[in-house]
C-alpha positions as CSV (number, residue, x, y, z in Angstrom):
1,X,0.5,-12.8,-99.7
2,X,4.0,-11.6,-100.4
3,X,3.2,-8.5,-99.8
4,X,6.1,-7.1,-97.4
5,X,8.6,-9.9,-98.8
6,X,11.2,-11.2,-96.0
7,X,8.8,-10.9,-93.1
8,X,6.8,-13.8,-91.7
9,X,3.2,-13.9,-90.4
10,X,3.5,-11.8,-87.6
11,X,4.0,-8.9,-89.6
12,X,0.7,-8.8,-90.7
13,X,-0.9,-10.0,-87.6
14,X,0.8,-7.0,-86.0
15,X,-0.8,-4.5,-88.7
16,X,-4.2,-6.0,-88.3
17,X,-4.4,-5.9,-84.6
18,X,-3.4,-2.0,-84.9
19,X,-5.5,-1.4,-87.3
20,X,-8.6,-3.0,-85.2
21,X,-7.6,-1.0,-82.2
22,X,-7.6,1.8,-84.5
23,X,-11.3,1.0,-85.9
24,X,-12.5,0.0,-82.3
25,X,-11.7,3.1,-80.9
26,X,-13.0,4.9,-83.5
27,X,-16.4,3.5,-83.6
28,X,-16.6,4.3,-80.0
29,X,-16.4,7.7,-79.6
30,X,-17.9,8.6,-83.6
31,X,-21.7,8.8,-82.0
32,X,-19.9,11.9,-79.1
33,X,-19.0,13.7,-82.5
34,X,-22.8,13.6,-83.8
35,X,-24.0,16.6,-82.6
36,X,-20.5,19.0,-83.3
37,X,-18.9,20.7,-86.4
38,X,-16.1,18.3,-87.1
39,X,-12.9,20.2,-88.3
40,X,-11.6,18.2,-91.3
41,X,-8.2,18.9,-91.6
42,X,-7.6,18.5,-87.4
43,X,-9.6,15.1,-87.6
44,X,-7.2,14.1,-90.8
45,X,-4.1,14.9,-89.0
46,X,-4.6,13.4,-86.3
47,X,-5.2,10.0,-87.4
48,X,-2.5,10.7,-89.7
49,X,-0.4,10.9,-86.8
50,X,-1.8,8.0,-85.0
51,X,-1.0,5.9,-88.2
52,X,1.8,7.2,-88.6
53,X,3.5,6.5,-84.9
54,X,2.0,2.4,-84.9
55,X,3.3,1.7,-88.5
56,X,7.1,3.0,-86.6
57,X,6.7,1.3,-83.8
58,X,5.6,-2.2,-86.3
59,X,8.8,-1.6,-88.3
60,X,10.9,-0.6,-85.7
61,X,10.5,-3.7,-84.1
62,X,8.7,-2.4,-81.3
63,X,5.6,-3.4,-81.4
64,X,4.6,-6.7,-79.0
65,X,4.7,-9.8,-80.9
66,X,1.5,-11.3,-82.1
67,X,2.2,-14.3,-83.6
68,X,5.1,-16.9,-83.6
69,X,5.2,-19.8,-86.5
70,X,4.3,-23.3,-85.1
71,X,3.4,-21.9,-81.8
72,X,0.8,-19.6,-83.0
73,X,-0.6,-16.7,-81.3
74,X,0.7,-14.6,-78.5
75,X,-0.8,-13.6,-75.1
76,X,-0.5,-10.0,-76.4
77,X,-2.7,-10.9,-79.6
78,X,-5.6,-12.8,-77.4
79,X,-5.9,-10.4,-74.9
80,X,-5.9,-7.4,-77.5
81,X,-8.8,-9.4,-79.5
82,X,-10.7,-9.6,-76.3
83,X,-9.8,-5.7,-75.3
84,X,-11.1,-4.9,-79.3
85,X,-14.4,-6.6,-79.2
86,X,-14.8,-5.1,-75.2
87,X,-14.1,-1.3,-77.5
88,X,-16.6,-2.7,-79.4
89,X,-19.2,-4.0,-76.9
90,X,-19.2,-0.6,-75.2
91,X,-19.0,1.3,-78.8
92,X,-23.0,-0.8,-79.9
93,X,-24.3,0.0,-76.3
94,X,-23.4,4.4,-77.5
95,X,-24.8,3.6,-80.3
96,X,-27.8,2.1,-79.1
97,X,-28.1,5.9,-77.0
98,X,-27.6,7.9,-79.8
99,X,-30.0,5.9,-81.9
100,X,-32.8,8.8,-82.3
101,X,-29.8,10.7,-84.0
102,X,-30.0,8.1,-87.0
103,X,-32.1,6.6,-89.5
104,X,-33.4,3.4,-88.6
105,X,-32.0,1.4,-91.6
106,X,-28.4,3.0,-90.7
107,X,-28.3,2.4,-87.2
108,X,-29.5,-1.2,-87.9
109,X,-26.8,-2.0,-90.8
110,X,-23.8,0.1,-88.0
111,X,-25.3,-2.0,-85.4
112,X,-24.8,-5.2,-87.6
113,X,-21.4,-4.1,-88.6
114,X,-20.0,-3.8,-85.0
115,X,-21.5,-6.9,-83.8
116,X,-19.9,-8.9,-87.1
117,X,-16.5,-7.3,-86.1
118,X,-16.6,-8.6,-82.5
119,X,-17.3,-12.1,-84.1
120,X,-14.2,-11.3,-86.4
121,X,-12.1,-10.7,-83.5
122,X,-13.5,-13.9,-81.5
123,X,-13.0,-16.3,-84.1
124,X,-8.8,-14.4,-84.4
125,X,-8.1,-15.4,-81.1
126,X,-8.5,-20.0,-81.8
127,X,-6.1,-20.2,-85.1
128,X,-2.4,-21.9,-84.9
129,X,-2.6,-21.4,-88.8
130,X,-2.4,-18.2,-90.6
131,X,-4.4,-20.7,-93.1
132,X,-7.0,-22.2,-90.7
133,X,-10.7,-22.3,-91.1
134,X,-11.1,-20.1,-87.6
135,X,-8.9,-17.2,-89.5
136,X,-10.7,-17.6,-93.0
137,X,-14.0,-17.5,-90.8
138,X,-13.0,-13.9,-89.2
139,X,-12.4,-12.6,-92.6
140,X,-15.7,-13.6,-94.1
141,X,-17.1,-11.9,-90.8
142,X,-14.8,-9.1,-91.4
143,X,-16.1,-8.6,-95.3
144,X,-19.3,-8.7,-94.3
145,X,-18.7,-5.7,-91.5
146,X,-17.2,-3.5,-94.1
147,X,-20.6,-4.5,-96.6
148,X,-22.6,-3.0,-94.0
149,X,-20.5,-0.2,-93.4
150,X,-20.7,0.5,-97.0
151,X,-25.0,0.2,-97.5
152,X,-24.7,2.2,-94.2
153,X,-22.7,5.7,-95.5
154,X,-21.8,5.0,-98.6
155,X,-24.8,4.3,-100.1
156,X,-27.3,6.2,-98.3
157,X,-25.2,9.3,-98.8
158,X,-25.0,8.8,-102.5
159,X,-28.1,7.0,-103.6
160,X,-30.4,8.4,-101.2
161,X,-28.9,11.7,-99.7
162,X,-33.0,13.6,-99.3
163,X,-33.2,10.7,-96.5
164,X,-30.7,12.1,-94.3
165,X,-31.6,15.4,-95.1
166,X,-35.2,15.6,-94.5
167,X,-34.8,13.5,-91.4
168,X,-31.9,16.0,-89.9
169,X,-34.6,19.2,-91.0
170,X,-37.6,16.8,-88.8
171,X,-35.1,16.4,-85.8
172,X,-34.8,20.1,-86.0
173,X,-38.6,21.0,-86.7
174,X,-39.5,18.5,-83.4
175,X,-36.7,20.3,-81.4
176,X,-38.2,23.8,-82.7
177,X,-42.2,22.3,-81.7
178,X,-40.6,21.3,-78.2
179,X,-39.1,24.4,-77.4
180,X,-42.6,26.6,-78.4
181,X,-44.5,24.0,-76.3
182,X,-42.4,24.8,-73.7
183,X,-42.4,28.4,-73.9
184,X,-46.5,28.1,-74.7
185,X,-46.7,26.6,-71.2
186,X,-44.3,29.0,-69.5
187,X,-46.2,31.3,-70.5
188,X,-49.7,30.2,-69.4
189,X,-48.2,29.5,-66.0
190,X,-46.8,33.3,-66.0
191,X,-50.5,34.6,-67.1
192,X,-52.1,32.5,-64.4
193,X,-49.6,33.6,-61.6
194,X,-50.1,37.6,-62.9
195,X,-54.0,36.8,-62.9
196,X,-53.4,35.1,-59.1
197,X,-51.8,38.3,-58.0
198,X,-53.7,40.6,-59.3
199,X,-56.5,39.4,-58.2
200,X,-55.3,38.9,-54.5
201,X,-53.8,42.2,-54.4
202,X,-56.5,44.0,-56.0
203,X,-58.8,42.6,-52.8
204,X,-55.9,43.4,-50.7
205,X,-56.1,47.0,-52.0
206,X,-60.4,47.7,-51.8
207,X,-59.9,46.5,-48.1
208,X,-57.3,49.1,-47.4
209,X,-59.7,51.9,-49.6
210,X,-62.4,51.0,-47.6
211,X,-60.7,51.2,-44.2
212,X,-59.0,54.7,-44.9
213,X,-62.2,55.8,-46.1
214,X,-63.7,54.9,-42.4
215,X,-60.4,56.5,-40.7
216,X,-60.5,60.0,-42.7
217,X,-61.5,61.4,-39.8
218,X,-58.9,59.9,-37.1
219,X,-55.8,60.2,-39.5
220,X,-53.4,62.5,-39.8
221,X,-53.7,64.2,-43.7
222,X,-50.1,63.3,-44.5
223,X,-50.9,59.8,-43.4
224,X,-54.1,59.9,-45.3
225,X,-52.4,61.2,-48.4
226,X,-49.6,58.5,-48.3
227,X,-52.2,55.8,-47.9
228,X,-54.0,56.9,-50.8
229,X,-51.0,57.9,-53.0
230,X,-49.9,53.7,-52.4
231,X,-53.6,52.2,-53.0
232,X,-53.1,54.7,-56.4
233,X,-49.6,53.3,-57.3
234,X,-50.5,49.6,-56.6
235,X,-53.6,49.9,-58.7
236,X,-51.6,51.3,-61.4
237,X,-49.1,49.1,-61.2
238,X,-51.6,45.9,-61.2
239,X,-52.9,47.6,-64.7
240,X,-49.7,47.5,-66.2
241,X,-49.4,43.9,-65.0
242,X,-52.5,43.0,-67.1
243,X,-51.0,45.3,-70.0
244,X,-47.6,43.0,-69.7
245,X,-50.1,40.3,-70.1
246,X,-51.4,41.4,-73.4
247,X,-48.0,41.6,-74.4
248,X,-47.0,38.4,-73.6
249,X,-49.8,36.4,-76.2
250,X,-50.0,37.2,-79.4
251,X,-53.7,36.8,-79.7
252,X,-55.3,36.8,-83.2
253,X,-55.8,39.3,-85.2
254,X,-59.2,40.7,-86.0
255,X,-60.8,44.0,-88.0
256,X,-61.4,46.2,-85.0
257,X,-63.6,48.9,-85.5
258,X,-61.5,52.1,-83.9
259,X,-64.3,54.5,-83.2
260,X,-66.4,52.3,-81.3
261,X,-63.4,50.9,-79.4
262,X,-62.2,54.5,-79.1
263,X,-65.9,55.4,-77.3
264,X,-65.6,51.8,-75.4
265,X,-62.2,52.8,-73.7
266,X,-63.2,56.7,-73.1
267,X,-65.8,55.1,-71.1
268,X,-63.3,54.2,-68.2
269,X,-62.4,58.1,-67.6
270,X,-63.8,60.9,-66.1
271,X,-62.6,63.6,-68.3
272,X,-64.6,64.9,-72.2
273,X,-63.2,63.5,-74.7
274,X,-63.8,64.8,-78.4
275,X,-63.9,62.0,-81.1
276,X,-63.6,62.6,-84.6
277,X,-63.4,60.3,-87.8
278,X,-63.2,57.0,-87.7
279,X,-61.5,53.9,-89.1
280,X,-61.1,49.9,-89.1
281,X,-57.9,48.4,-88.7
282,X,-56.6,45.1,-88.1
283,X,-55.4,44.3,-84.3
284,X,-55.6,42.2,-81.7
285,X,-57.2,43.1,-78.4
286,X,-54.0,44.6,-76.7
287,X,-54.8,47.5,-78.8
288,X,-57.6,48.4,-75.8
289,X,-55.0,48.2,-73.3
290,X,-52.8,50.6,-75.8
291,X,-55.6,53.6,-76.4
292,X,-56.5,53.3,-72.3
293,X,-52.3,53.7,-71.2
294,X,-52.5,56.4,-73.5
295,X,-55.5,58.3,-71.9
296,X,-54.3,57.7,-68.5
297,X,-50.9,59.0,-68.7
298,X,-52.3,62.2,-70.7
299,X,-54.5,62.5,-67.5
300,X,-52.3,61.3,-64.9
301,X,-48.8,62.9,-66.0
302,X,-49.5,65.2,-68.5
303,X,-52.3,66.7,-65.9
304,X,-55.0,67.4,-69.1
305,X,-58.3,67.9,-68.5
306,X,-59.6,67.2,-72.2
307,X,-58.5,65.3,-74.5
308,X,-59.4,65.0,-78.6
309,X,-58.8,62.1,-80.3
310,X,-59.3,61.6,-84.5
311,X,-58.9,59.0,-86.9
312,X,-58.9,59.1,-90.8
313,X,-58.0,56.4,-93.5
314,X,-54.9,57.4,-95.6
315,X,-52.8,55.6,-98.3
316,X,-52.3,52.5,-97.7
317,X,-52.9,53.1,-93.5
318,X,-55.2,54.6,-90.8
319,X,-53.8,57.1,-88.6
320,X,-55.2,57.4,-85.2
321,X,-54.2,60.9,-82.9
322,X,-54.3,61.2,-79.8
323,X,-54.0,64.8,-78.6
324,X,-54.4,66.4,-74.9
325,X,-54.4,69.7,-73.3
326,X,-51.5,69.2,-70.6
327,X,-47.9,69.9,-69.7
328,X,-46.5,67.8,-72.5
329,X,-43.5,66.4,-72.8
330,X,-40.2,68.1,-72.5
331,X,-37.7,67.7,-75.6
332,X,-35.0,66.5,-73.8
333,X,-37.0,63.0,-72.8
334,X,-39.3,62.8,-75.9
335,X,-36.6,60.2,-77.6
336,X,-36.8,58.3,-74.8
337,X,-40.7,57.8,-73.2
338,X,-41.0,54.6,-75.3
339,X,-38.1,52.9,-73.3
340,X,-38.3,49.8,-70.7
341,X,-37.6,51.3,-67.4
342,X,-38.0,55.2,-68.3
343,X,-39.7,56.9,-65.9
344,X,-39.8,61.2,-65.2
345,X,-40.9,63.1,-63.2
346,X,-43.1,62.6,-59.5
347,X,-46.1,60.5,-61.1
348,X,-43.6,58.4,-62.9
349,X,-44.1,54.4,-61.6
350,X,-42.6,51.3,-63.4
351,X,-41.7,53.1,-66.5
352,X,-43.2,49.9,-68.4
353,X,-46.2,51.3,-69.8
354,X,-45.6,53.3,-72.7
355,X,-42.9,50.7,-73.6
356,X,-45.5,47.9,-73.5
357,X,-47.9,49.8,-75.8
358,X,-45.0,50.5,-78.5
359,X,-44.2,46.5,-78.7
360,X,-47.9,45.7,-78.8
361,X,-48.6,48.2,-81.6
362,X,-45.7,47.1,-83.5
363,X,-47.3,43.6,-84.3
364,X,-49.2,45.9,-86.9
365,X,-48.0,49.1,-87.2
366,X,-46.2,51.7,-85.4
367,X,-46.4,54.7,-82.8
368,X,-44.7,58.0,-82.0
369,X,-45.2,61.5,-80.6
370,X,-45.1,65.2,-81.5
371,X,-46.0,68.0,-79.2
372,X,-49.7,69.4,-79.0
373,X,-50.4,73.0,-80.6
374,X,-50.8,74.9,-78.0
375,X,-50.0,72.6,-75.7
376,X,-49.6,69.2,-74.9
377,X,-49.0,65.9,-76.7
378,X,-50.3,64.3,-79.8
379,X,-49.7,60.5,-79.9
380,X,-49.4,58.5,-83.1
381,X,-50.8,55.3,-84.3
382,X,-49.5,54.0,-87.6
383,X,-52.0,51.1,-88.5
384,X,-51.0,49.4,-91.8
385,X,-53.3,47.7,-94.4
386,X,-52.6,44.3,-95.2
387,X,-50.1,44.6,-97.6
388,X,-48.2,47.4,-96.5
389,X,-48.1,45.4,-92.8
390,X,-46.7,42.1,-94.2
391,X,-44.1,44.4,-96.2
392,X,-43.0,45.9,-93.1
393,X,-43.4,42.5,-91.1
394,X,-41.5,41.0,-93.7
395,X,-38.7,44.1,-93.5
396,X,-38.2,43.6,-89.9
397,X,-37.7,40.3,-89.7
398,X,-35.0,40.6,-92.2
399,X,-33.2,43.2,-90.3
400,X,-33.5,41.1,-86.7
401,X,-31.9,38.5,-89.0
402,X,-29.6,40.4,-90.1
403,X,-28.1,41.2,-86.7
C-alpha cells in the first residue's frame, strides 16, 4: 500500500504476525483478569513496552523473516500462524469457562470473533501472493473478527450499558443468596448438634443426680459436694447452650406482652418475686431466655433472696427493671459483666451469659445496670417503639459501616 515506501512485502507480513501474537496472547489470558481491579496506567505501559520492543526488533532487522517475493512464505510465518490459532484454540476453550461471567450475546459474538481469527490465520498460511484470493479471504475473516469485537464491547458498553450493569449487580445478589443459604444451613446443623448434646448430656446428668442421691449415705461430703457442684455447673452450662441458640436465629418479631411473660419465667424459681406495671413490646422469643439469665444470676451470684421487677411505658419506649436484694456488683467489674468470656468470682462459669442477653436485646433495644438502693443490682431493658427502634437500627448499621 506504499505505506513504509522502500520496503517489500515482508515488512508487513512481519508487523502482522506480531501484531497477531500480540492479540492471541491477549485474548487468552483477558477472561484471568475478569474478576480483579485492573490498574490502567501498569496495563498501558506494559503493552507500550511490548510494542515498543517488536516494532525494534522489525526495523532493526531482527525479526525472522516471514515472507520472501516469488518464493512466498517462510517456515517461521507458517509455524507462527499455526502457534496463533493454537493461542487461540486454548484462549475459546477459557472463555468457554468463564462464560457465566458474561452476557450471553457477548460471549457468543467474542466466541465468534476468536474462532473467525483462527480461520484468518489458516487461510495466511496457503498464499505465494501478497495479492491472492487465500490472503484477501483472511482479511475478510479478519474484518469480520474485529465487527464482532466491536457489537461485543463497543456497542454493548455504549448503547446498552444497564445490561452489564444489572447482570454484574444479579451475579452479586446470587453470590450474596448463596452465601446466606450456606450460612442458613450451617446454622441449622449447629442448632441440631447443640439440641443432640444437650439432650444426651442432660440424660447423662439426671442419671448421675439420681445415683448420688442413692449414695448420700456411702459418700464422703466433700465427694458429695463436688458431685453436686458439677451436675450444677453442667446444667448451667447446657442452659446457656440453649441461650447461644436463641442467639444464633433471628426469629421474628412479635408484640410480647411483658407482664405475663414476666409471671411465665418467675415461674421457673423458687424465690418471691414482686411484679409491678406492665407493658408490651416488640421481641422475639430470646427475650424469655434474657428475663430467666437475669433472675438466675441475681439468685445464683448475687445470692438474693427476693427480687422486684417493674415495667412502665415511657416516651417513645418501655423500660423494664429488674432489681434484687444481693451482694451486687462491685464498681470495678460493672463496665465489664456484659463481655464474652467475663467471668468473677467462685460461681462464675462460661462467662457467656450476660453477653448473650445484651446481643439478643440489642435486636430491639438496649440493656444496662446500676446498683440496687440498699443493695443489690437493678438491670435495665431499653425496649424501643417502632420508630424509635428502626432509627436506632438504622444508626447502627451506619456506624458498623462506617468502620
Amino acid at each position: 500500500m506504499g505505506v513504509f515506501s522502500g520496503n517489500d512485502a515482508d515488512l508487513p507480513t512481519q508487523l502482522w504476525i506480531a501484531a497477531r501474537y500480540l492479540q492471541s496472547i491477549s485474548f487468552l489470558i483477558a477472561p484471568f483478569m475478569l474478576r480483579r481491579t485492573l490498574n490502567v496506567h501498569k496495563v498501558f505501559s506494559i503493552y507500550f513496552a511490548v510494542t515498543s520492543f517488536l516494532l525494534a526488533l522489525i526495523f532493526g532487522g531482527y525479526f525472522p523473516t516471514c515472507f520472501i517475493k516469488g518464493s512466498g512464505l517462510t517456515q517461521f510465518k507458517i509455524i507462527s500462524e499455526y502457534m496463533i490459532s493454537l493461542i487461540l484454540l486454548a484462549s475459546l476453550f477459557m472463555l468457554r469457562i468463564h462464560r457465566a461471567d458474561f452476557d450471553y450475546n457477548v460471549y457468543r459474538l467474542l466466541s465468534g470473533s476468536i474462532i473467525l481469527t483462527i480461520f484468518a490465520e489458516l487461510s495466511f498460511t496457503f498464499y505465494i501472493d501478497v495479492y491472492g484470493f487465500s490472503n484477501l479471504l483472511g482479511h475478510y475473516f479478519k474484518l469480520l473478527s474485529f465487527y464482532f469485537v466491536y457489537k461485543a464491547i463497543v456497542v454493548t458498553s455504549l448503547m446498552k450499558p444497564y445490561d452489564l450493569l444489572y447482570r454484574e449487580l444479579k451475579m452479586r445478589e446470587y453470590d450474596l443468596v448463596k452465601k446466606k443459604e450456606s450460612h442458613e444451613h450451617l446454622l441449622e446443623t449447629l442448632g441440631l448438634v447443640n439440641k443432640i448434646l444437650r439432650h444426651d448430656i442432660l440424660n447423662d446428668l439426671n442419671i448421675i443426680s439420681l445415683s448420688v442421691d442413692n449414695l448420700k449415705e456411702r459418700m464422703d461430703e466433700r465427694e458429695l459436694d463436688m458431685s453436686q457442684k458439677a451436675v450444677q455447673h453442667s446444667l448451667k452450662l447446657i442452659s446457656e447452650m440453649k441461650d447461644f441458640e436463641s442467639l444464633m436465629y433471628v426469629r421474628e418479631v412479635k408484640t410480647i406482652d411483658l407482664r405475663l411473660l414476666v409471671m411465665e419465667v418467675s415461674q421457673e424459681f423458687p424465690i418471691h418475686l414482686n411484679i409491678h406495671g406492665k407493658c408490651s413490646v416488640k421481641a422475639d422469643s430470646g427475650l424469655h431466655s434474657v428475663i430467666g439469665n437475669i433472675i438466675q444470676n441475681s439468685i445464683v451470684h448475687g445470692k438474693a433472696d427476693m427480687i422486684d421487677i417493674s415495667m412502665q411505658e415511657k416516651d417513645g419506649f418501655c423500660e423494664l427493671r429488674i432489681s434484687d436484694n444481693g451482694s451486687g456488683i462491685p464498681d470495678r467489674v460493672k463496665g465489664r459483666v456484659f463481655e464474652e468470656g467475663f467471668k468473677y468470682g467462685e460461681s462464675g462459669h462460661t462467662g457467656i451469659g450476660l453477653y448473650i442477653a445484651k446481643r439478643i436485646v440489642e435486636r430491639y433495644g438496649e440493656i444496662s445496670l446500676e446498683d440496687n438502693v440498699p443493695s443489690g443490682t437493678t438491670f435495665i431493658l431499653k425496649f424501643y417503639f417502632d420508630d424509635k427502634a428502626d432509627k436506632e437500627t438504622e444508626e447502627k448499621n451506619d456506624d458498623e459501616n462506617g468502620k
